[in-house]
C-alpha positions as CSV (number, residue, x, y, z in Angstrom):
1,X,-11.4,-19.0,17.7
2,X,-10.3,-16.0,15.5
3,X,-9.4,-13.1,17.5
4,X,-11.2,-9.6,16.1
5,X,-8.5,-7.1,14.8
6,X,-10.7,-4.3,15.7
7,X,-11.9,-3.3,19.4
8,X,-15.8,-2.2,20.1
9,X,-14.6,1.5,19.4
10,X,-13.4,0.9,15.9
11,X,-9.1,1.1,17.3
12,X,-7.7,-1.5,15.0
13,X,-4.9,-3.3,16.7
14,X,-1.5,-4.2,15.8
15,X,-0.6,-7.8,13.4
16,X,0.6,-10.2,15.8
17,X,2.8,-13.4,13.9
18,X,-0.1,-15.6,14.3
19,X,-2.4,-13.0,12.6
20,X,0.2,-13.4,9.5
21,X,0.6,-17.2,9.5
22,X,-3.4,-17.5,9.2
23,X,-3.2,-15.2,6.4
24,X,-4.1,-16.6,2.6
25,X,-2.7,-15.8,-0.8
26,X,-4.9,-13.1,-2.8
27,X,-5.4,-15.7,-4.7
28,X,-7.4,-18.1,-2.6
29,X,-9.3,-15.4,-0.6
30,X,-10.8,-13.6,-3.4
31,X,-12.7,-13.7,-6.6
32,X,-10.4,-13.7,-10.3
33,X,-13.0,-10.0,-10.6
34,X,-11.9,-8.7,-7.6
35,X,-8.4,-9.8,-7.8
36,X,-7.7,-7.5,-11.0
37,X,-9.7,-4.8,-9.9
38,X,-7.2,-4.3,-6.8
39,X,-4.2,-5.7,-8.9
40,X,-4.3,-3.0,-11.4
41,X,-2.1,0.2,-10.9
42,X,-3.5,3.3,-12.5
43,X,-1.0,5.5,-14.8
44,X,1.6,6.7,-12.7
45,X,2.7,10.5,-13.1
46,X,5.7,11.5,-15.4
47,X,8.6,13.0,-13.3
48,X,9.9,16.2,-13.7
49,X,13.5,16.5,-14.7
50,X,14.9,19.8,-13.4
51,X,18.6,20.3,-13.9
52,X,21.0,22.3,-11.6
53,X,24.2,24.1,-12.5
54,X,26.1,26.3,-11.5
55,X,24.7,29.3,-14.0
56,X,21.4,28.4,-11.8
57,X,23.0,30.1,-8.9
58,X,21.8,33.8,-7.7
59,X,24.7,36.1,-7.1
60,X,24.1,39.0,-4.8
């Protein structure tokens, strides 16, 4: 018998080790569709390169 992960209220509970060893391969569990839908990463931001030196200083 499969245990819920959620109580009547919603709470999820925490992964016990047999909740992870019952667990299946993306994979297996879902369709090829659905599998690149949640696979794919959208374009990630550029980052901003700010330099520091010392003529960045204020002097009172």
């Amino acid at each position: 018998m499969k245990t819920r992960l959620t109580n009547k209220d919603g709470e999820v509970r925490g992964l016990t080790g047999q909740d992870v060893k019952q667990m299946r391969p993306m994979s297996e569990a879902l369709p090829s569709n659905l599998q690149r839908t949640i696979g794919q990463r959208g374009k990630q931001p550029a980052t901003k390169k700010v330099k520091v030196g010392s003529d960045a200083l204020i002097k009172p």
